[in-house]
N, C-alpha and C positions, 0 to 999 in steps of 0.2 A: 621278542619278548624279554628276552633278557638285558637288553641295552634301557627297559621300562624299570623293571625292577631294580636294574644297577644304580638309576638317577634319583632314587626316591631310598636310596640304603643312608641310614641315619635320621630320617626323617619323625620314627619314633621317640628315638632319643632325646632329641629337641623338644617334642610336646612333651614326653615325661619330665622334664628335667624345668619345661616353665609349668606346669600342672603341678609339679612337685614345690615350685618357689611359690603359688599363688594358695596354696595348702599351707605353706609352714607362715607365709602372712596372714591367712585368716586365723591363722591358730594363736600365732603371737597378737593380732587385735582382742581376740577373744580372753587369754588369759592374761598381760596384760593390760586391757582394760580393765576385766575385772578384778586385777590386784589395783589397779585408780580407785574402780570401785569402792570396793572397801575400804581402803585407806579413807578417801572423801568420808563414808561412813562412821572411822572409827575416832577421824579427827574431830566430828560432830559429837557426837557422845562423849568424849575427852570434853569439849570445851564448854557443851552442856551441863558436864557433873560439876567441871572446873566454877562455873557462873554460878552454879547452885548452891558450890559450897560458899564463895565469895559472898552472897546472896545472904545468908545467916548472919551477917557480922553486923547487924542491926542496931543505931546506937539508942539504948533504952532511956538514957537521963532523957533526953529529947523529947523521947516517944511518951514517956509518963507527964513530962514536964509540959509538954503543947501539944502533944497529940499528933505531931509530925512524924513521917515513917521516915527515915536516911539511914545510911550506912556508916560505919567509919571508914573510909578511903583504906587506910593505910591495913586494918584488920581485914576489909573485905576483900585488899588486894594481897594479902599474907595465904587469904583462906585458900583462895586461887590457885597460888602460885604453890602452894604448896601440897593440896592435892596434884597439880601436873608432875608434880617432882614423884610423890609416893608412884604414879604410874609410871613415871621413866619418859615424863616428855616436859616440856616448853611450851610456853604461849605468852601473849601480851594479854594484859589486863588493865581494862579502864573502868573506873566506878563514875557516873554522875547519879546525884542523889539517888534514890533507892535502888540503881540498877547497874548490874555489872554485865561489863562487855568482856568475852572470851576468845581469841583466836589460834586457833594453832595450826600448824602448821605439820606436815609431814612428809617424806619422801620416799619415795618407792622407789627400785630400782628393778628395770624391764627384765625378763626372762628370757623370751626370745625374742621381739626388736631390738635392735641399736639404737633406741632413740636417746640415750641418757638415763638418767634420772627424773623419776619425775616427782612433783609437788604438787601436793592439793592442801588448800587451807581452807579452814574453815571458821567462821563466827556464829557465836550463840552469845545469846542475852538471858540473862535474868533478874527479875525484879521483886524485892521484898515488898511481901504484903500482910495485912492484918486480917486474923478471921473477927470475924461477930459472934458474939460469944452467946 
């Protein structure tokens, strides 16, 4: 009986020790992904407001003059770029007529995986429009 028990001494150890490693990877998928998560999230809403504000720079001589909705290129990409700055980020900004394109970009750095850095970008559009009055 004891030649049984001697051949199986450590054999705990081992299961805690991979039970233990397969615990601290769900743990690290779980939070971060969920810092992806949000990041993804907050890059959306960043490039949302970012299009939105880009989105006002409406040019009026035009809009009185023929009734064309457009933007100024260069105001709507000011409007952009400068709300990303008041938050404390970056993006690309592209206007074709009435609508501005917004992308940013963000990186998160893992918690508990080794996997790097990671990066989620995102794109939001917005498009000037006129009410009916």
């Amino acid at each position: 009986m004891s030649r049984l028990w001697h051949s199986e001494r450590g054999a705990v150890s081992t299961f805690l020790a991979v039970i233990a490693l397969a615990l601290l990877m769900a743990a690290g998928l779980a939070i971060d992904g969920g810092r992806k998560v949000n990041a993804l999230r907050e890059a959306s809403h960043l490039a949302d407001n970012a299009a939105r504000a880009g989105a006002q720079a409406v040019d009026l001589d035009t809009l009185r003059t023929t009734g064309t909705l457009q933007l100024l290129p260069e105001q709507a990409t000011d409007r952009a770029l400068r709300y990303l700055a008041a938050v404390g980020h970056s993006g690309d900004v592209a206007v074709t007529g009435a609508t501005v394109t917004v992308t940013v970009r963000l990186t998160v750095d893992p918690v508990l995986l080794p996997t790097g850095p990671i990066t989620v970008t995102a794109t939001e559009t917005a498009t000037a429009v006129t009410q009916e009055p």
